[in-house]
N, C-alpha and C positions, 0 to 999 in steps of 0.2 A: 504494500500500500504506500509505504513510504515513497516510493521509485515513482508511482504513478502520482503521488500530489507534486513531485518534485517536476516531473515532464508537464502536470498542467500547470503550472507555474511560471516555468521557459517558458512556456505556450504566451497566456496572458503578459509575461513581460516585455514579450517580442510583439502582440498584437499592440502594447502600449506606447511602446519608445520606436516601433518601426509606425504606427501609427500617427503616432503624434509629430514625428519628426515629416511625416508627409503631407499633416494637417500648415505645419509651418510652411512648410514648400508651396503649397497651392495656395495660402494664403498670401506669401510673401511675394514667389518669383511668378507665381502664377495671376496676380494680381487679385486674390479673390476676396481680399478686405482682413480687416485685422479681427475678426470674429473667431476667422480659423484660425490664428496663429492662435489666438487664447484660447482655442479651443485643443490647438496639439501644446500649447504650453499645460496645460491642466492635465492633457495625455500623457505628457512626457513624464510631470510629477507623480500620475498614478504607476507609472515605471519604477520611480522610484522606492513606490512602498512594497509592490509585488515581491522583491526581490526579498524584502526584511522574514517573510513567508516561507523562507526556502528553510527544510530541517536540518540542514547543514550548517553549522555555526561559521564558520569560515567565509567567511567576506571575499578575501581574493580567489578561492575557489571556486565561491559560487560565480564572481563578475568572470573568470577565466572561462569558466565551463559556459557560462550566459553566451560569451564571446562565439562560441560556433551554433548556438541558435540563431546568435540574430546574423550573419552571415547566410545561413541556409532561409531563414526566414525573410531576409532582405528581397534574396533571389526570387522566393515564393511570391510575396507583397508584387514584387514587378510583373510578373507574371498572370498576377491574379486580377490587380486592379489598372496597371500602368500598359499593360498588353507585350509585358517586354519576353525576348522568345532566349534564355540560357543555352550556350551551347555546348558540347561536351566539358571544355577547362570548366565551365561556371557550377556544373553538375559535380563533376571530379573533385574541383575542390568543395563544394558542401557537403560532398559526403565526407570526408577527410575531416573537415570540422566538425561535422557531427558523431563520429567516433573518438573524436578527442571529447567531444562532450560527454561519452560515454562512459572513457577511461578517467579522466575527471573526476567525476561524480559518481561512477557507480562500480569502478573498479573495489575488490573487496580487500578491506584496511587490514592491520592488525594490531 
């Protein structure tokens, strides 16, 4: 259970800070008013507290392992809502990063 709150958690902190940071962009470069950028600035903060959630005590373990969510997640975001089309390297490396995220977090301690 532990494994699976810790993966919904990446989850929501990727849907937060790659959110929010795209709330900023469409506001800012995209001209679409300063609504959105406080709307991904209050995104990006909710980023910040997902993270305090993780059962990991470790701080730079958990921002380290974060690190290859939001890389794979990034890819996804483009993909999903920006129509961006990943080509093998963009694939190759998220999954790379997402088995570090693996070994990371869910390698077993002693």
């Amino acid at each position: 259970m532990t494994v699976a709150r810790s993966l919904v958690l990446f989850v929501l902190a990727a849907l937060a800070e790659i959110g929010g940071a795209w709330l900023v962009w469409q506001g800012w470069r995209e001209h679409r008013g300063l609504w959105w950028v406080a709307a991904g600035v209050l995104a990006l903060g909710a980023y910040g507290f997902v993270a305090t959630f993780q059962p990991d005590p470790h701080f730079g373990r958990i921002l380290a392992a974060y690190g290859g969510v939001f890389v794979a997640g990034s890819l996804a975001w483009g993909v999903l809502v920006d129509g961006f089309r990943p080509d093998r390297w963009d694939l190759a490396g998220a999954a790379i990063c997402l088995v570090g995220v693996a070994v990371i977090m869910y390698a077993p301690r002693g």
